[in-house]
C-alpha positions in Angstrom: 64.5 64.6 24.1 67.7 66.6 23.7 70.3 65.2 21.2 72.7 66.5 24.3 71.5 64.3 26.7 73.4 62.3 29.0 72.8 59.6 31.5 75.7 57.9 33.9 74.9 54.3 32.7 72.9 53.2 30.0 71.6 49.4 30.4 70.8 47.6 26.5 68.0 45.3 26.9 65.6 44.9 30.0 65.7 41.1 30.0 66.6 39.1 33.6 69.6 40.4 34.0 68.9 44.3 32.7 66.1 44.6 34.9 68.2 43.5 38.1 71.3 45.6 36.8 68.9 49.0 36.0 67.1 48.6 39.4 70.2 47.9 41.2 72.1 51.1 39.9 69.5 52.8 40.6 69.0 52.5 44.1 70.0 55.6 46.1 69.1 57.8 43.6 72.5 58.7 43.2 72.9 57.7 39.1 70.9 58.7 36.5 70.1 55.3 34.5 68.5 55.4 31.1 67.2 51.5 30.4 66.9 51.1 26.3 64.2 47.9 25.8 63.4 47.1 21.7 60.3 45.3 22.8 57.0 46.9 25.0 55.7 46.8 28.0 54.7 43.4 29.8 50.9 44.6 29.9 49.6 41.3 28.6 47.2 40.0 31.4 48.3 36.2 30.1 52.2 37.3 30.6 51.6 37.4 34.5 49.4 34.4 34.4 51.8 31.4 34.5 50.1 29.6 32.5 49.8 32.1 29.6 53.1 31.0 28.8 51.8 29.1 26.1 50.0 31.9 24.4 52.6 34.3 24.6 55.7 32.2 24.4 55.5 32.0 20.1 53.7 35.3 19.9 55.9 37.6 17.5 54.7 40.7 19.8 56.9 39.4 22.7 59.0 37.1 21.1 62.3 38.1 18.5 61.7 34.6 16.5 64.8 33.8 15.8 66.0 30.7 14.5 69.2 28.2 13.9 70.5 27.6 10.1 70.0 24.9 8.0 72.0 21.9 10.2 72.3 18.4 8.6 73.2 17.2 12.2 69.2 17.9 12.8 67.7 16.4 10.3 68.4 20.0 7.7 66.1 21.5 9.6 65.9 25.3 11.4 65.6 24.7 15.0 63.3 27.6 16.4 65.5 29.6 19.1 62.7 32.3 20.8 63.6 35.2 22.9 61.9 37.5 24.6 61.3 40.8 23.3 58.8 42.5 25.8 59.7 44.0 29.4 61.2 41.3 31.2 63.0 40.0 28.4 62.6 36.1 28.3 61.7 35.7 32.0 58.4 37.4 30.5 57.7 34.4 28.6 59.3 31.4 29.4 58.5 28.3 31.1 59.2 29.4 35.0 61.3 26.8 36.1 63.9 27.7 38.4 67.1 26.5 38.7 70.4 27.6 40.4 72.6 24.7 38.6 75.3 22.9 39.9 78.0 24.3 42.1 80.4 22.9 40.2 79.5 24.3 37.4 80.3 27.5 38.8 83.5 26.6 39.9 84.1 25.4 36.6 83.7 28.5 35.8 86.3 30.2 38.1 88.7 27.2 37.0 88.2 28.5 33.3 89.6 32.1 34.2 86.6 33.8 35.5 88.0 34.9 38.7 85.6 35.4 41.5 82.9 33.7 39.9 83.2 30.2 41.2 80.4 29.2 44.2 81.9 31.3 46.9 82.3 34.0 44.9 77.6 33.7 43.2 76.0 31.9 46.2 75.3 35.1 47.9 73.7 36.9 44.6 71.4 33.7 44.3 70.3 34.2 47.7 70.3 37.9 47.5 68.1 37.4 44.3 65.5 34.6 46.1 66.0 37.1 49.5 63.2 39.5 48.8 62.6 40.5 44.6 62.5 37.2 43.0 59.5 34.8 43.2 60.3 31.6 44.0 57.7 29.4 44.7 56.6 25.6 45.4 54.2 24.0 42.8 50.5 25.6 43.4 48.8 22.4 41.1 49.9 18.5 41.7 48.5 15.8 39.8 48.6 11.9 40.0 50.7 11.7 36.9 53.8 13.3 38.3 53.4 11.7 41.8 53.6 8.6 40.3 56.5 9.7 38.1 58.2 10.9 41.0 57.2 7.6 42.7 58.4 5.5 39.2 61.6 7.7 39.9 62.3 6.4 43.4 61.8 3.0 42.3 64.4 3.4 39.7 67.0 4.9 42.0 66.4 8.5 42.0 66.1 9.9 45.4 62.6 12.3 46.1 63.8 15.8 46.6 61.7 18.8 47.8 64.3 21.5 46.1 66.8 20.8 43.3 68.6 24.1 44.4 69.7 22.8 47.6 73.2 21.2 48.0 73.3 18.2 46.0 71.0 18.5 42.7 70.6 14.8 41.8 67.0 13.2 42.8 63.0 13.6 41.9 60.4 15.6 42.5 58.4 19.2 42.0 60.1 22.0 40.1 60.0 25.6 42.2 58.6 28.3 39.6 59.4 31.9 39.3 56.0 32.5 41.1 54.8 34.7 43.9 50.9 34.5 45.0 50.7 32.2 41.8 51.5 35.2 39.5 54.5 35.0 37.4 58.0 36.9 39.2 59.4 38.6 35.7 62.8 40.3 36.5 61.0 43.1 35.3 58.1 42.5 38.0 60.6 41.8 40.7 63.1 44.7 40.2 61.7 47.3 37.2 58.1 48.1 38.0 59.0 49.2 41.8 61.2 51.7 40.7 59.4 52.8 37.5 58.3 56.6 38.9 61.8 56.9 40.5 62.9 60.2 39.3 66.6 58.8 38.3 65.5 55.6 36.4 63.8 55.9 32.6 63.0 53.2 30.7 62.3 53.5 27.0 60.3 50.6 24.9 60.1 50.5 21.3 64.0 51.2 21.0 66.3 49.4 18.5 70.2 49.9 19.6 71.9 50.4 16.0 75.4 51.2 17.4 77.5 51.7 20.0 79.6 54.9 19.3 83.2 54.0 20.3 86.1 57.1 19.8 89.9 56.3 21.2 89.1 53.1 22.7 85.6 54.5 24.9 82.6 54.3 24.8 80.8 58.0 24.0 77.6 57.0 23.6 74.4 54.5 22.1 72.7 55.2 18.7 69.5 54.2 18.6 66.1 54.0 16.1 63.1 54.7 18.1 59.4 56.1 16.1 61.4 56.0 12.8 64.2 58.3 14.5 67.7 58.2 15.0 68.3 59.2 18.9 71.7 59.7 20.5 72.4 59.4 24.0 76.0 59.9 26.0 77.0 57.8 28.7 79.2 59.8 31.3 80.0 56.6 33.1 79.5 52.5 31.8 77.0 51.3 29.3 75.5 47.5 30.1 74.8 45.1 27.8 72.2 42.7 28.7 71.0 41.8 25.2 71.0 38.7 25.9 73.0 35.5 24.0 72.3 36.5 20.6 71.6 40.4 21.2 75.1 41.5 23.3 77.2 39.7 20.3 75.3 40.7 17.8 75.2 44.4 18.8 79.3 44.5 19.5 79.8 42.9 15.7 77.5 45.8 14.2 79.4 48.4 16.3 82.8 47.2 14.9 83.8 44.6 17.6 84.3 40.9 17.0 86.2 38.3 14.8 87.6 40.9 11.3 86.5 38.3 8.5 82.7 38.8 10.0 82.8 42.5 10.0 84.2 42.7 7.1 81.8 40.0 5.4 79.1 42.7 7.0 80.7 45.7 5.8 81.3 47.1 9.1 84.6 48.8 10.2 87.0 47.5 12.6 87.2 48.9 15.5 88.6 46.3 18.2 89.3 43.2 16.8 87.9 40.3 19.5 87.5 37.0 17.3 85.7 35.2 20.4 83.0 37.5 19.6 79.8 35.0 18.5 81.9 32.3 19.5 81.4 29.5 22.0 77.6 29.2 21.8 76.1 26.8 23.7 72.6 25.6 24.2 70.7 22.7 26.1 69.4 20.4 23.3 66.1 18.0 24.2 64.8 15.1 22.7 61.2 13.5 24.4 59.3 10.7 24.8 55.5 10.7 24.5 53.2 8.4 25.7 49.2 8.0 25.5 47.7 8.2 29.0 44.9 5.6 30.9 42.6 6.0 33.7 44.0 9.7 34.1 42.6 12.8 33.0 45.5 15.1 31.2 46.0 18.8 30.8 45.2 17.4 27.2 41.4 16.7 27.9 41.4 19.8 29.9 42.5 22.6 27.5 39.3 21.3 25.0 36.7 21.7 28.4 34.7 24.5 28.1 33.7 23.6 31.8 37.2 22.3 32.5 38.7 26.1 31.8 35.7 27.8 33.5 36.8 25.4 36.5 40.4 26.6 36.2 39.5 30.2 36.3 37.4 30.0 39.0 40.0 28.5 40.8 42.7 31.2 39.8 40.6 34.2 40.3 39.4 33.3 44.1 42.5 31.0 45.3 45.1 31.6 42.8 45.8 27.9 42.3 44.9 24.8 40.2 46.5 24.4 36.4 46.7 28.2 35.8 49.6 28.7 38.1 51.7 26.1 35.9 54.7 26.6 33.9 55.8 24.7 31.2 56.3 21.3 33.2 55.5 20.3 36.6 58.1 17.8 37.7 61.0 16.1 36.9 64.8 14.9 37.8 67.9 15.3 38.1 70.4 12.3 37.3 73.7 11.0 36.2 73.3 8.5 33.1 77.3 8.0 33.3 78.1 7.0 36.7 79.0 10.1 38.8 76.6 9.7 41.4 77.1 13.0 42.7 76.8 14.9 39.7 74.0 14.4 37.4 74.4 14.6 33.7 71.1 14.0 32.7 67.6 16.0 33.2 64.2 14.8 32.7 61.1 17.3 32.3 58.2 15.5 32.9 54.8 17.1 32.3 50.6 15.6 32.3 50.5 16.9 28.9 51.5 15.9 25.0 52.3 18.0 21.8 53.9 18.3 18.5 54.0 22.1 18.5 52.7 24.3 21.6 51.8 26.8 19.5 49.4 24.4 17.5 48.0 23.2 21.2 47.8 20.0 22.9 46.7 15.9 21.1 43.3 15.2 21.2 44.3 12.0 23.0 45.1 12.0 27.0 49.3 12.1 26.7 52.0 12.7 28.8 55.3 13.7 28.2 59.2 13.0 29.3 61.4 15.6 27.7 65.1 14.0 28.2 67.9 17.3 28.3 72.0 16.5 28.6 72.9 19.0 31.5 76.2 19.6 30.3 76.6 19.7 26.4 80.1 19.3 24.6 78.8 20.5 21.2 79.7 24.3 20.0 78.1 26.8 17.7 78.7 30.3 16.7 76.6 33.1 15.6 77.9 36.3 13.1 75.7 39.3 11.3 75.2 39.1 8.0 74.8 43.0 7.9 75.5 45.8 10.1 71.5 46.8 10.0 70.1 45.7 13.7 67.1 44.9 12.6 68.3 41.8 10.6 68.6 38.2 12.2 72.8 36.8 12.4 73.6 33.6 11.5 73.1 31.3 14.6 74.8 27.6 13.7 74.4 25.5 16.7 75.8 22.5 15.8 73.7 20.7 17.5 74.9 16.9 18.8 78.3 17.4 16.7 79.7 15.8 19.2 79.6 12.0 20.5 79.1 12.5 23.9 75.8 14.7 23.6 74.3 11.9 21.2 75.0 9.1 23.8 73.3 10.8 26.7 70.1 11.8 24.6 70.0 8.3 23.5 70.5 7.0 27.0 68.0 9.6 28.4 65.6 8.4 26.1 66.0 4.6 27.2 65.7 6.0 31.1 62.9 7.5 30.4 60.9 4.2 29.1 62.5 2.8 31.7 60.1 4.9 34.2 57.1 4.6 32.0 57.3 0.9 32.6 57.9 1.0 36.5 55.0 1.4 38.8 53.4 3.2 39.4 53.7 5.1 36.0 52.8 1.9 34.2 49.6 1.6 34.8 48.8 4.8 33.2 50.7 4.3 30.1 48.3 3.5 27.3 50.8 2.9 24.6 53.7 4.8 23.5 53.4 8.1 20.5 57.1 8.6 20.5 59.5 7.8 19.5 57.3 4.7 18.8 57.8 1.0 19.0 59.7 1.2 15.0 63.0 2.9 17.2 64.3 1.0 18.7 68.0 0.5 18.1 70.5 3.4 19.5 70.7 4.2 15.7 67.2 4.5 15.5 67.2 6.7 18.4 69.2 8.9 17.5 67.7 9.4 14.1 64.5 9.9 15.8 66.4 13.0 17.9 68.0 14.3 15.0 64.6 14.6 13.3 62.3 15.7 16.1 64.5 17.2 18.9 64.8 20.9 20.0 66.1 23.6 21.9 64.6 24.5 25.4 65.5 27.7 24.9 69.0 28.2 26.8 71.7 29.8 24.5 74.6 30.8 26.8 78.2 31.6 26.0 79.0 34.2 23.4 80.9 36.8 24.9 83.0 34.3 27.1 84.4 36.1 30.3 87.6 34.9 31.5 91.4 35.9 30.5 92.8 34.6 27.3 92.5 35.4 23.5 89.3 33.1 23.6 87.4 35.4 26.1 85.5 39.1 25.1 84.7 40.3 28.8 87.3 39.8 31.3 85.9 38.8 35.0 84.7 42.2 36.1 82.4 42.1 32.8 84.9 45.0 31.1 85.1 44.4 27.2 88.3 43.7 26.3 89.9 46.9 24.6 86.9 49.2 25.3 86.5 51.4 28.0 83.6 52.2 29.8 81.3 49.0 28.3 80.5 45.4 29.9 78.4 42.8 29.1 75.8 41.3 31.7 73.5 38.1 30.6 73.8 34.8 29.4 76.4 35.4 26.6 79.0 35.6 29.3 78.8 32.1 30.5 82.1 30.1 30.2 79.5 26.9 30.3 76.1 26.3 30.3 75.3 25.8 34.0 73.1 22.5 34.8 69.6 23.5 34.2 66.9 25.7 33.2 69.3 29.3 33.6 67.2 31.8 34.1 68.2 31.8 37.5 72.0 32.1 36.8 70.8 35.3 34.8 69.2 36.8 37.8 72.5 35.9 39.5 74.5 37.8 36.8 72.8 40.6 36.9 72.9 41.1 41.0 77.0 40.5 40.5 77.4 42.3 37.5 75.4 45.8 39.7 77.9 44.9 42.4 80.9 45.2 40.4 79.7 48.5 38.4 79.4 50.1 41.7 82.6 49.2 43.9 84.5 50.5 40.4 82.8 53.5 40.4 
């Protein structure tokens, strides 16, 4: 490899939306793209097996294990925050539920500045991403439990549903996965591997960005630390970053760009002061409800079965169905807890299985679960380096349920949820709640309870804000403000945290963002 080398655009970070961006620029052959990935290859056999998300989803190989602060709002505890760090980014590891979100949440967007990106302006890219890459599939495993949540549901209010991504979002029933032939659909499945042995497209594993190399206001070029070396490479055209929520900040502060008191707290020079750099983080913060399980047999029971799994494999290997083809939960709703019948606020997980910590595996006892999610959080955070070395973690402060109107919904989430447990026909199989427990009670109680034992499902969003304003970093064609020839595609630049799981709205990013880069060209 040539320290002269030179590729038109360089894409940081083949997570959802780097693989779609890479593989979109790509097409046509008429662009050299070099892809730089700081994780491996997704060659794991129990990444592409849905159900392997729970072996590979706090597995330091794929995963950057990064956690929150210290946060007396939760209890002083560190809240863990995974990512992927493999091929495929997190889509190679998490919990395959997809969601497009709200449309208004996308035209909240465009209201907030980010011209072109309200629901006219990403419908298309979700359907061009579900059109022929992206897995998307129905549930390949039912079981009684979430039928008669679903049922419990309907009794309650909540509408059955066959597709939370149609036009209206609110109602019960089956989540879709990112499945296809009961194999997980990885961004880097759906767009990467095809074009892996094109001769314009290289993608490099194993490679730690350490800087972006800005002269006169443009992007020259990409430092990076790869087999203990330092490697350059020059970008003739744009560089992408798709580092994700925590990665794309994180690598503008250690190159110079962001709020001045963090870089210079970090000992890096200024180079274009942006303050909303780190800023604006957002994340969907869950609290659950557990309850032993009668006259059922659980996922619980099941994981301890020697015959159980030899059953399970057996029907993967020769049908590609049964509990193998599960993500992390099987059913659940979608529901306003505030009165705005048309836009839920609230969303419930709901899964034929119990835990304290996945990684530790599942109670010995027959449980189920209802994890209870606010859709739309008010709370802020913010993230900063502590150092201009990439290898160390930033600061991530969530600031989780700081504000009022998260800690009401949680509380009422959890009170819907043992509403449904005692409906029919979820009653009969409740055997007794595990928690919160019978001692909480009181909304004070509660809410002490979620302080102590709730968590992040994983969605951190918003930290290089696009929009116009001195509160934004990317303006609405993904351009860094001040710095030519660099954007920013992936979750960071959410002006809000769209209603639901988000990997989807990634995918969508990334199929946007590839448009843009090429009618600028």
């Amino acid at each position: 490899m040539s320290a002269e080398e030179q590729f038109d655009y360089v894409v940081v970070g083949a997570g959802s939306a780097g693989c779609v961006v890479a593989a979109r620029l790509a097409e046509g052959r008429r662009h050299r793209v070099l892809v730089l990935e700081a994780g491996g290859w997704d060659r794991s056999i129990w990444i592409h097996i849905p159900i392997g998300f729970y072996k590979c989803f706090s597995n330091p190989r794929y995963n950057w294990g990064y956690t929150a602060e210290f946060d007396e709002l939760v209890g002083a505890r560190r809240v863990a925050w995974p990512r992927g760090r493999v091929i495929g980014g997190s889509s190679s590891i998490n919990g395959l539920v997809y969601v497009r979100g709200q449309r208004e949440d996308y035209d909240s967007w465009e209201a907030a500045s980010a011209s072109g990106w309200g629901w006219a302006g990403v419908g298309p890219y979700f359907d061009k991403a579900e059109a022929t890459p992206v897995g998307v599939s129905d549930a390949r495993y039912t079981h009684s439990l979430c039928d008669a949540f679903i049922e419990a549901a309907e009794r309650c209010g909540v509408a059955r549903v066959r597709d939370f991504n149609g036009p209206h979002q609110a109602g019960a029933g089956y989540y879709r996965l990112n499945t296809r032939h009961g194999r997980r659909s990885s961004s880097a499945v759906a767009y990467l591997h095809p074009l892996r042995h094109c001769g314009n497209l290289e993608v490099r594993t194993e490679c730690l960005v350490e800087r972006l190399d800005v002269r006169d206001g443009r992007l020259r070029g990409i430092w990076y630390r790869r087999d203990s070396h330092r490697h350059f490479t020059a970008v003739t055209r744009e560089a992408v970053l798709c580092a994700g929520a925590i990665g794309s900040p994180q690598l503008l502060q250690i190159s110079g760009i962001g709020p001045a008191d963090v870089l210079e707290r970090a000992g890096v020079e200024l180079v274009q002061e942006l303050p909303a750099v780190g800023r604006n983080l957002q994340d969907h913060f869950a609290s659950r409800v557990i309850s032993r399980v009668v006259r059922s047999r659980t996922l619980n029971e099941m994981s301890r079965s020697w015959l159980a799994q030899l059953g399970m494999g057996l029907q993967y290997v020769f049908a590609r169905r049964g509990p193998m083809t599960l993500g992390a939960v099987m059913a659940g709703l979608f529901v306003s807890l505030e009165g705005h019948e048309n836009r839920p606020d609230t969303q419930l997980l709901f899964g034929p299985l119990s835990t304290d910590d996945p990684s530790k595996g599942l109670h010995e006892f027959p449980g189920m679960t209802l994890t209870v999610c606010p859709l739309r959080p008010r709370s802020r955070g913010w993230l900063a380096i502590r150092s201009a070395d990439p290898a160390e973690h930033p600061r991530i402060v969530a600031n989780y349920l700081a504000d009022a109107h998260d800690r009401r919904l949680l509380v009422n989430g959890l009170r819907f949820a043992r509403t449904l447990l005692d409906t029919e026909p979820l009653k009969q199989f409740a055997g007794g709640e595990y928690l919160p427990g019978k001692e909480c009670m009181t909304d004070e109680q509660l809410l002490s309870f979620t302080r102590m034992r709730g968590g992040s499902i994983y969605h951190p969003a918003g930290t290089c804000r696009m929009g116009d304003g001195p509160d934004t970093v990317v303006d609405s064609r993904l351009r860094v403000r001040g710095i030519g020839g660099l954007r920013v595609a992936d979750a960071s630049i959410m002006p809000n945290i769209p209603s639901g799981n988000i990997n989807a709205a990634c995918l969508m990013i990334g199929e946007k963002a590839a448009d843009l880069l090429k009618a600028d060209q």
